[in-house]
mmCIF file of the N, C-alpha and C atoms, coordinates in Angstrom:
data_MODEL
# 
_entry.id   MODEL 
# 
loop_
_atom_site.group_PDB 
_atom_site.id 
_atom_site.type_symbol 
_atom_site.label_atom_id 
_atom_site.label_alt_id 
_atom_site.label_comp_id 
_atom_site.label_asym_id 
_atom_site.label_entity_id 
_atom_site.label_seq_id 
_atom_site.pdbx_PDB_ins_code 
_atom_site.Cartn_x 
_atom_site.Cartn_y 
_atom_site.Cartn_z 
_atom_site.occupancy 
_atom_site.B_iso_or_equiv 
_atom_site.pdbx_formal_charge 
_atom_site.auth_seq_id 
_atom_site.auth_comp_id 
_atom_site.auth_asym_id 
_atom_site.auth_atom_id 
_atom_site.pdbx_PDB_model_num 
ATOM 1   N N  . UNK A 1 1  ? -44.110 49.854  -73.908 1.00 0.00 ? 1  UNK A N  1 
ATOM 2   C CA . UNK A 1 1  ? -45.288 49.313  -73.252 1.00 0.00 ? 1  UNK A CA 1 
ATOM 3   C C  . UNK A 1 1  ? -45.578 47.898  -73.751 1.00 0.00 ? 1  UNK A C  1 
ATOM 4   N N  . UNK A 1 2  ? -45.151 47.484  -74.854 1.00 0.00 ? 2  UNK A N  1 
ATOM 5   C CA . UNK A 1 2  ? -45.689 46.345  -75.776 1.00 0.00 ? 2  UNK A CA 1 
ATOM 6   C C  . UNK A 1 2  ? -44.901 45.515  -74.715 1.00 0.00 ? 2  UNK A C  1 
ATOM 7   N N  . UNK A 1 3  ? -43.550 45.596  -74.753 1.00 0.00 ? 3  UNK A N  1 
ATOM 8   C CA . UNK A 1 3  ? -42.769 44.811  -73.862 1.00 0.00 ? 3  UNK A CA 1 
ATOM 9   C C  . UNK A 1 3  ? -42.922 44.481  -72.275 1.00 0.00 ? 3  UNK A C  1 
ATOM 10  N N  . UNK A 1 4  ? -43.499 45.571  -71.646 1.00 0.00 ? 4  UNK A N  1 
ATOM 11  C CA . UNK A 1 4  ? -44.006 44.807  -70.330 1.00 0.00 ? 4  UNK A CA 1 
ATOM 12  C C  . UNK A 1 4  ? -45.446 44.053  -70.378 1.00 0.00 ? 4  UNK A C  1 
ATOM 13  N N  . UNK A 1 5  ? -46.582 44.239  -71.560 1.00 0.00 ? 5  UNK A N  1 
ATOM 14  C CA . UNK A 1 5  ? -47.543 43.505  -71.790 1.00 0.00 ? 5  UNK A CA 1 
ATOM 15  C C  . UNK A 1 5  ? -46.605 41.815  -72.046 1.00 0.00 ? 5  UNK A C  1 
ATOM 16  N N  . UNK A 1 6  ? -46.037 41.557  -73.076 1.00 0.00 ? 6  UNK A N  1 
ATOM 17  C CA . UNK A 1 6  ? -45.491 40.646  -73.419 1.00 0.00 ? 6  UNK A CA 1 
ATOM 18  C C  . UNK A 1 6  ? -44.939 39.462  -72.161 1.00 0.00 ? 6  UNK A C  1 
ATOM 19  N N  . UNK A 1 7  ? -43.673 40.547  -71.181 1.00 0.00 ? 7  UNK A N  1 
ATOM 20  C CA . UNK A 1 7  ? -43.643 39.859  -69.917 1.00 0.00 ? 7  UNK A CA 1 
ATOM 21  C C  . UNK A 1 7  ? -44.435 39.479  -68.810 1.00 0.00 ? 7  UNK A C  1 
ATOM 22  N N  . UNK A 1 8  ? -45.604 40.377  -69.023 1.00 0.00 ? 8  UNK A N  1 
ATOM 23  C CA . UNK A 1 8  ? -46.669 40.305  -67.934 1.00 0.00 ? 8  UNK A CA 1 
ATOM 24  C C  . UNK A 1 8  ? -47.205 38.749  -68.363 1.00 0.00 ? 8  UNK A C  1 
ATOM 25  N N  . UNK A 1 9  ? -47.344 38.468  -69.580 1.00 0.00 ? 9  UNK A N  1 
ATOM 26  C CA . UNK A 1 9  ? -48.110 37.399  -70.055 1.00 0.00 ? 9  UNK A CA 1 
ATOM 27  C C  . UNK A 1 9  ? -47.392 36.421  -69.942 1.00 0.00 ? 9  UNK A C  1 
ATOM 28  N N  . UNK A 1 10 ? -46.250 36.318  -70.380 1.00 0.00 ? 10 UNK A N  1 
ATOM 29  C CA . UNK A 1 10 ? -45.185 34.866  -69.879 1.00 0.00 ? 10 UNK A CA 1 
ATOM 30  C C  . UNK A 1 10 ? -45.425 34.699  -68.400 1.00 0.00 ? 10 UNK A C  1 
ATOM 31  N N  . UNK A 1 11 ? -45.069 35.951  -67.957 1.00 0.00 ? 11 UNK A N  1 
ATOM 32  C CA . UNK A 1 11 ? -45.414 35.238  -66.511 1.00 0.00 ? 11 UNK A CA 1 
ATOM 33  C C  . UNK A 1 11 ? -46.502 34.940  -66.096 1.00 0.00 ? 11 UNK A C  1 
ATOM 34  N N  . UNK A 1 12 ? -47.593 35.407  -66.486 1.00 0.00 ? 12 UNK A N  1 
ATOM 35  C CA . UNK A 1 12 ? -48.866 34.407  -66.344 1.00 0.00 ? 12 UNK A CA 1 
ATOM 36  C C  . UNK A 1 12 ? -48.676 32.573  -66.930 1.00 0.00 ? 12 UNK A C  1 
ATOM 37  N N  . UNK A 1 13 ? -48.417 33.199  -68.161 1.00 0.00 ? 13 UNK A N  1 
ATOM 38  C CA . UNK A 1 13 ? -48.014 31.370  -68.926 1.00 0.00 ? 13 UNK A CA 1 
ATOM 39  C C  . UNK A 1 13 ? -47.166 30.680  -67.794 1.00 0.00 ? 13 UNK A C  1 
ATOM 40  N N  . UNK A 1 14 ? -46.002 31.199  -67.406 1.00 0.00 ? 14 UNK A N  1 
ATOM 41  C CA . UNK A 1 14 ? -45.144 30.232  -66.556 1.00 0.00 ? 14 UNK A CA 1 
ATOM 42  C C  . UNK A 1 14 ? -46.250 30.212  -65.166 1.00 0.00 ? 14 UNK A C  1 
ATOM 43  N N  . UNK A 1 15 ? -47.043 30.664  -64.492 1.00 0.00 ? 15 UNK A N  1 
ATOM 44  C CA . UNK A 1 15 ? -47.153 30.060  -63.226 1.00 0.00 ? 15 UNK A CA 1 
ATOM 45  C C  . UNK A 1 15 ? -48.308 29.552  -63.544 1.00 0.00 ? 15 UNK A C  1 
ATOM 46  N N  . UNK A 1 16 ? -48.886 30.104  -65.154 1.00 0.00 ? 16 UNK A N  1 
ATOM 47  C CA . UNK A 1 16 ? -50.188 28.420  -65.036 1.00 0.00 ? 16 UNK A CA 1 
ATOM 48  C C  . UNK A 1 16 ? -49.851 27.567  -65.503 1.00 0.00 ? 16 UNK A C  1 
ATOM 49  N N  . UNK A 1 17 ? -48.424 27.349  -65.966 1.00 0.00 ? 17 UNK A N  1 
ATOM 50  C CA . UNK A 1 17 ? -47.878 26.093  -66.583 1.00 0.00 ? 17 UNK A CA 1 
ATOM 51  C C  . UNK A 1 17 ? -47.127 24.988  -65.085 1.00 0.00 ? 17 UNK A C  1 
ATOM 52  N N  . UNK A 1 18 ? -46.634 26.333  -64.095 1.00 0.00 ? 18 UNK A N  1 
ATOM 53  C CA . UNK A 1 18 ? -46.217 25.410  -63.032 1.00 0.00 ? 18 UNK A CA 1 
ATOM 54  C C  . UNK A 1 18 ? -47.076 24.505  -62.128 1.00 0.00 ? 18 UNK A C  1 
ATOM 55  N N  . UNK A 1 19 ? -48.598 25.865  -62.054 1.00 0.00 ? 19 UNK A N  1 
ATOM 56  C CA . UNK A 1 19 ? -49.800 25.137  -61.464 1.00 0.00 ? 19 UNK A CA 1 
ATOM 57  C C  . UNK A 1 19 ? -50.352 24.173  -61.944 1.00 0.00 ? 19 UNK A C  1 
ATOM 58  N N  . UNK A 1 20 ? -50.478 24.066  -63.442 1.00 0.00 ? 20 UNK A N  1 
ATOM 59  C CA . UNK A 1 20 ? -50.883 22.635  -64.237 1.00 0.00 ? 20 UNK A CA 1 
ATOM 60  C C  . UNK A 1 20 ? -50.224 21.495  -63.687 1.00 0.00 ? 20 UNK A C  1 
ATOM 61  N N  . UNK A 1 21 ? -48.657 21.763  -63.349 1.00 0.00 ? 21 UNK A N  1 
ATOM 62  C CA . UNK A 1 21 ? -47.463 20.859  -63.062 1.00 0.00 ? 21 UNK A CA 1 
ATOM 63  C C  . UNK A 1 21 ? -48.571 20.528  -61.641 1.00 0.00 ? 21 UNK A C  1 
ATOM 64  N N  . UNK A 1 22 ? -48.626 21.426  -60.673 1.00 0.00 ? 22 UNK A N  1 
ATOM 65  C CA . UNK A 1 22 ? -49.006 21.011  -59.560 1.00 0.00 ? 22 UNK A CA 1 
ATOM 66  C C  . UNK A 1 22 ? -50.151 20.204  -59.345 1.00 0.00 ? 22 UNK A C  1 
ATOM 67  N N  . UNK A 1 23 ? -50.972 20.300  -60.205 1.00 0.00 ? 23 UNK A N  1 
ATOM 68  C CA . UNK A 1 23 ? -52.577 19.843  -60.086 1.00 0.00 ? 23 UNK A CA 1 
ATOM 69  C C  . UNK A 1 23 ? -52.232 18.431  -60.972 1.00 0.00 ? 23 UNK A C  1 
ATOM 70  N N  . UNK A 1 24 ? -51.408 18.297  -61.699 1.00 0.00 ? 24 UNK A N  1 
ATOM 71  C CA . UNK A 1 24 ? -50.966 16.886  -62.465 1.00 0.00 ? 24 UNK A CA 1 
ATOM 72  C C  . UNK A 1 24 ? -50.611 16.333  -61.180 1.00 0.00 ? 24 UNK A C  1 
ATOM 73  N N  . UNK A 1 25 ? -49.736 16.983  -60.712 1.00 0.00 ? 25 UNK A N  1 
ATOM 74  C CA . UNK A 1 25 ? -48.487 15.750  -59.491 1.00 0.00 ? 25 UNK A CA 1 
ATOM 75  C C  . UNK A 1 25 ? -49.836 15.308  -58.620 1.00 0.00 ? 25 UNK A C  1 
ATOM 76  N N  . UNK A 1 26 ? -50.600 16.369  -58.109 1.00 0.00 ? 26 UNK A N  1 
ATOM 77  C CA . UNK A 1 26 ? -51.919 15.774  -57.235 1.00 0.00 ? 26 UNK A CA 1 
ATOM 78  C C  . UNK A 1 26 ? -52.772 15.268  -57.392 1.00 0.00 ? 26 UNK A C  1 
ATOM 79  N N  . UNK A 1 27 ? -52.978 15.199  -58.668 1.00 0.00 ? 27 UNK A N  1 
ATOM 80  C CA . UNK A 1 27 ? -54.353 14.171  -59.422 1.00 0.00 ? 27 UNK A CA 1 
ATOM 81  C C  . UNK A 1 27 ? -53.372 12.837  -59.585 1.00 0.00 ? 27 UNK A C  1 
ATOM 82  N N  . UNK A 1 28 ? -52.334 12.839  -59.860 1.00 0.00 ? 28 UNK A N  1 
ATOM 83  C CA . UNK A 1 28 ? -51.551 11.269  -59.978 1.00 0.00 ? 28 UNK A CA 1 
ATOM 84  C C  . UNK A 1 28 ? -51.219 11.086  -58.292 1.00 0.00 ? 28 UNK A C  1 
ATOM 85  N N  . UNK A 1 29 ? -50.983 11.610  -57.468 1.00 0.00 ? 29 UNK A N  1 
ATOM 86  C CA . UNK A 1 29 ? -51.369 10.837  -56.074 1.00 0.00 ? 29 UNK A CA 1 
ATOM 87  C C  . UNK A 1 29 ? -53.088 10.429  -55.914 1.00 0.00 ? 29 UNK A C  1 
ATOM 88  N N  . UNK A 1 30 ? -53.973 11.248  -55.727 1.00 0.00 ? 30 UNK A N  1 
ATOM 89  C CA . UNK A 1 30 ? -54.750 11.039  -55.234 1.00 0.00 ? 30 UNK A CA 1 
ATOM 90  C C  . UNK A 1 30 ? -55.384 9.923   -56.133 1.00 0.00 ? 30 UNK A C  1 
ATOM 91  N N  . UNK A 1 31 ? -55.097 9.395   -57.456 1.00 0.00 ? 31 UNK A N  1 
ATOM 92  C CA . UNK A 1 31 ? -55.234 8.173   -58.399 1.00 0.00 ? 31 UNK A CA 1 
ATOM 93  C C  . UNK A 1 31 ? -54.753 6.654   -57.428 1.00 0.00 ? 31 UNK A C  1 
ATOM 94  N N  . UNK A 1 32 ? -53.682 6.883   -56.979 1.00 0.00 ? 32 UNK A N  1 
ATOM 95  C CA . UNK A 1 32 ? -52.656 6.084   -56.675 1.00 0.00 ? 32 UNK A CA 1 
ATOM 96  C C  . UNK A 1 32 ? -53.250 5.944   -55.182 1.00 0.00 ? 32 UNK A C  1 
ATOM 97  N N  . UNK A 1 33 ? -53.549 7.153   -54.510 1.00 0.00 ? 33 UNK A N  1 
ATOM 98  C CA . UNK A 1 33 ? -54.741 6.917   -52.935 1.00 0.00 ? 33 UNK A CA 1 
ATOM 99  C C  . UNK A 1 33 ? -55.864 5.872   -53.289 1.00 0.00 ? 33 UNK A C  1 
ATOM 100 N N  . UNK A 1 34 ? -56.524 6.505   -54.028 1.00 0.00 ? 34 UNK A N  1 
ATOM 101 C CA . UNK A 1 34 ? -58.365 5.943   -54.544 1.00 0.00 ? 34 UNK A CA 1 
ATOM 102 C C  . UNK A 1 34 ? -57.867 4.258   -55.089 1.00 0.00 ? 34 UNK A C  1 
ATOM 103 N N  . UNK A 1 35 ? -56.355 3.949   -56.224 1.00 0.00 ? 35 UNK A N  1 
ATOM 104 C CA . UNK A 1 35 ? -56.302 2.398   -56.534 1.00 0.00 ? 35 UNK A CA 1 
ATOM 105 C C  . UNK A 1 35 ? -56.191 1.456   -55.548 1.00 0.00 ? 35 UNK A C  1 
ATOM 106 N N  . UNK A 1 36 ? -55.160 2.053   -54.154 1.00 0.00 ? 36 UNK A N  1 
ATOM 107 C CA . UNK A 1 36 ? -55.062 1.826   -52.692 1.00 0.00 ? 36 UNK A CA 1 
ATOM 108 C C  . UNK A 1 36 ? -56.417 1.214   -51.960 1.00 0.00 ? 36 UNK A C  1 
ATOM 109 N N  . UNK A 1 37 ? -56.968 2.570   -51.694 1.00 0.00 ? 37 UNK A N  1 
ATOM 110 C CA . UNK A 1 37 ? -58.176 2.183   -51.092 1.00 0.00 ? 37 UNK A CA 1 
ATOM 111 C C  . UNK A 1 37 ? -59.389 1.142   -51.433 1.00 0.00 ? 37 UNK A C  1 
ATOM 112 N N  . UNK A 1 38 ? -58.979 1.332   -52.743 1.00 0.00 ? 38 UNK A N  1 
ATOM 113 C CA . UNK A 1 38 ? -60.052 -0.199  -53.801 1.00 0.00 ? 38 UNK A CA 1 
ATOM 114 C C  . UNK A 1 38 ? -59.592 -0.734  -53.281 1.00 0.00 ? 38 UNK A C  1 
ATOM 115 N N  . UNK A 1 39 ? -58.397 -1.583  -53.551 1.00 0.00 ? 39 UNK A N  1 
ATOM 116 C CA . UNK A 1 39 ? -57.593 -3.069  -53.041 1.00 0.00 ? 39 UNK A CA 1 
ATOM 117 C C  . UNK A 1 39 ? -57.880 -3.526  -51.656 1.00 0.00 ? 39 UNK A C  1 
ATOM 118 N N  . UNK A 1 40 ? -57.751 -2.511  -50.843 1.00 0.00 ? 40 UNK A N  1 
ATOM 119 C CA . UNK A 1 40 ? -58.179 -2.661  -49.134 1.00 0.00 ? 40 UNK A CA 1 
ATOM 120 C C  . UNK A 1 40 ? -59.617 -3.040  -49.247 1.00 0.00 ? 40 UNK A C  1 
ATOM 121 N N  . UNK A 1 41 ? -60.475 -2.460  -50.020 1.00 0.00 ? 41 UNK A N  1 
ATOM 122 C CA . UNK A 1 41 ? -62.035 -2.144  -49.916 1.00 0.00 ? 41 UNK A CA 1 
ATOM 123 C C  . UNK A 1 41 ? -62.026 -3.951  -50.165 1.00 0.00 ? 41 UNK A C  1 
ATOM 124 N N  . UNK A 1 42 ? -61.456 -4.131  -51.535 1.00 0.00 ? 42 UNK A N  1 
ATOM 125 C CA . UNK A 1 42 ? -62.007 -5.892  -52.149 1.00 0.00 ? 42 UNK A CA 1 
ATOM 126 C C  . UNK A 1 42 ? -61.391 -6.592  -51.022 1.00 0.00 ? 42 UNK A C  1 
ATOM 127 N N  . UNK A 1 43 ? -60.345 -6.403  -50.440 1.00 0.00 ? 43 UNK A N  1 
ATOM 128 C CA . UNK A 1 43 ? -59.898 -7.554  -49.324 1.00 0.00 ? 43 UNK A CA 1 
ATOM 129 C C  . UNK A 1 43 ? -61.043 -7.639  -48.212 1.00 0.00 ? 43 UNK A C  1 
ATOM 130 N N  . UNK A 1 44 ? -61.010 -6.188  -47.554 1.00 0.00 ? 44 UNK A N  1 
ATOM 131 C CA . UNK A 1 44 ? -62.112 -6.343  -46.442 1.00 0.00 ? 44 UNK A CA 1 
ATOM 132 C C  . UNK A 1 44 ? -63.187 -6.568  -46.954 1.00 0.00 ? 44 UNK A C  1 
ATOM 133 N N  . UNK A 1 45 ? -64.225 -6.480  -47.932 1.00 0.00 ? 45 UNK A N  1 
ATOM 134 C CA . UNK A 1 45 ? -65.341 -7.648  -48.187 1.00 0.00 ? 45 UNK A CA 1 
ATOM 135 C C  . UNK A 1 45 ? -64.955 -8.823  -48.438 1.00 0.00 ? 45 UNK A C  1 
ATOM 136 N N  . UNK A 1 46 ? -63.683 -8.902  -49.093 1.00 0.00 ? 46 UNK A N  1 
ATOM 137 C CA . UNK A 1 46 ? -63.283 -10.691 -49.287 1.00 0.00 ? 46 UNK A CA 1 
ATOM 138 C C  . UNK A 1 46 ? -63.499 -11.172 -47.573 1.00 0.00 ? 46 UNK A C  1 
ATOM 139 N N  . UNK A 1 47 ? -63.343 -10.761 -46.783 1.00 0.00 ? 47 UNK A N  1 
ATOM 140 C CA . UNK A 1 47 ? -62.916 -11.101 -45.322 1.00 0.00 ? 47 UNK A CA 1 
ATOM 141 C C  . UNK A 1 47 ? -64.348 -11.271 -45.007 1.00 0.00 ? 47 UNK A C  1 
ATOM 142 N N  . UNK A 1 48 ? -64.850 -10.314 -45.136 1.00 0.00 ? 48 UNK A N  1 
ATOM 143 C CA . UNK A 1 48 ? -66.402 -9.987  -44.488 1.00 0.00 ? 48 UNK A CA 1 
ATOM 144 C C  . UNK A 1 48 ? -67.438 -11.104 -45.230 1.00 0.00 ? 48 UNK A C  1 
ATOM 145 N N  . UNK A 1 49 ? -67.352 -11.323 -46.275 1.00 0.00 ? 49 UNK A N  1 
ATOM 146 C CA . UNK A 1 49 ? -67.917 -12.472 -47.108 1.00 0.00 ? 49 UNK A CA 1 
ATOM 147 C C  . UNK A 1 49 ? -67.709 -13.848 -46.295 1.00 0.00 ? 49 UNK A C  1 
ATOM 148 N N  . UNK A 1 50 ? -66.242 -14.380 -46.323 1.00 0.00 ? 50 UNK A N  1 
ATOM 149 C CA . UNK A 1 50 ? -65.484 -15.699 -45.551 1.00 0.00 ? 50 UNK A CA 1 
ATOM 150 C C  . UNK A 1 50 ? -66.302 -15.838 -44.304 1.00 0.00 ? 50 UNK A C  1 
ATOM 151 N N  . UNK A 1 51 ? -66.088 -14.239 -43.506 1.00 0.00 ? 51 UNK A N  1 
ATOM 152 C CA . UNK A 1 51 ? -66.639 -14.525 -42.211 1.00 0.00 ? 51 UNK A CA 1 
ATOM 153 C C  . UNK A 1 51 ? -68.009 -14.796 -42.704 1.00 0.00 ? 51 UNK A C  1 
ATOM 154 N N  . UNK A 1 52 ? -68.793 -14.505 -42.889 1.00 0.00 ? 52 UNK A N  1 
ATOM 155 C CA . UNK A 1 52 ? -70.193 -14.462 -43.063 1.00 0.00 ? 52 UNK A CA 1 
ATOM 156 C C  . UNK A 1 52 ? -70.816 -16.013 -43.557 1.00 0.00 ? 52 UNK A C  1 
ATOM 157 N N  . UNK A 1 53 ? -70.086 -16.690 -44.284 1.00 0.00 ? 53 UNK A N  1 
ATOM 158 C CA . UNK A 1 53 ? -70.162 -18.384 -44.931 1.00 0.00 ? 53 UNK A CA 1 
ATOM 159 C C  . UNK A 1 53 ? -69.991 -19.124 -43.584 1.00 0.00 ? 53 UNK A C  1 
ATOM 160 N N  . UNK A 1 54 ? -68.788 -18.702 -42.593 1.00 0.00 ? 54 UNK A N  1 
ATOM 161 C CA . UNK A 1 54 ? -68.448 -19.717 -41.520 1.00 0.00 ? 54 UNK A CA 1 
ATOM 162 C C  . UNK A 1 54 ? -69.576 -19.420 -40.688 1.00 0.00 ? 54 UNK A C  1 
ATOM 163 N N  . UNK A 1 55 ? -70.553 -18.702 -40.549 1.00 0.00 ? 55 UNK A N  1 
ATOM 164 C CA . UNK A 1 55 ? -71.564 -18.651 -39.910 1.00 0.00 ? 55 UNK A CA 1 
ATOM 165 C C  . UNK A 1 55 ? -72.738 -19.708 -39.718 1.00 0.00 ? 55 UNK A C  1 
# 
């Protein structure tokens, strides 16, 4: 019995170690979305500013 407790628990360890893997890989995209969307954000007020002076 000790021995299927033992395996029961690795395999818990391995699929919250793979899910950690998964929730890492998706928090480093959605980092890499949100640095994206800044850069766009400062251009289009850079734009929106310019326009707004030639007024």
């Amino acid at each position: 019995m000790h021995s299927s407790k033992f395996i029961e628990t690795e395999s818990v360890k391995a699929s919250d170690a793979k899910r950690l893997r998964e929730l890492q890989s998706e928090n480093d995209l959605l980092k890499l979305l949100y640095t994206d969307l800044l850069a766009k954000t400062v251009v289009i007020r850079g734009g929106l500013a310019r326009g707004m002076r030639d007024c």
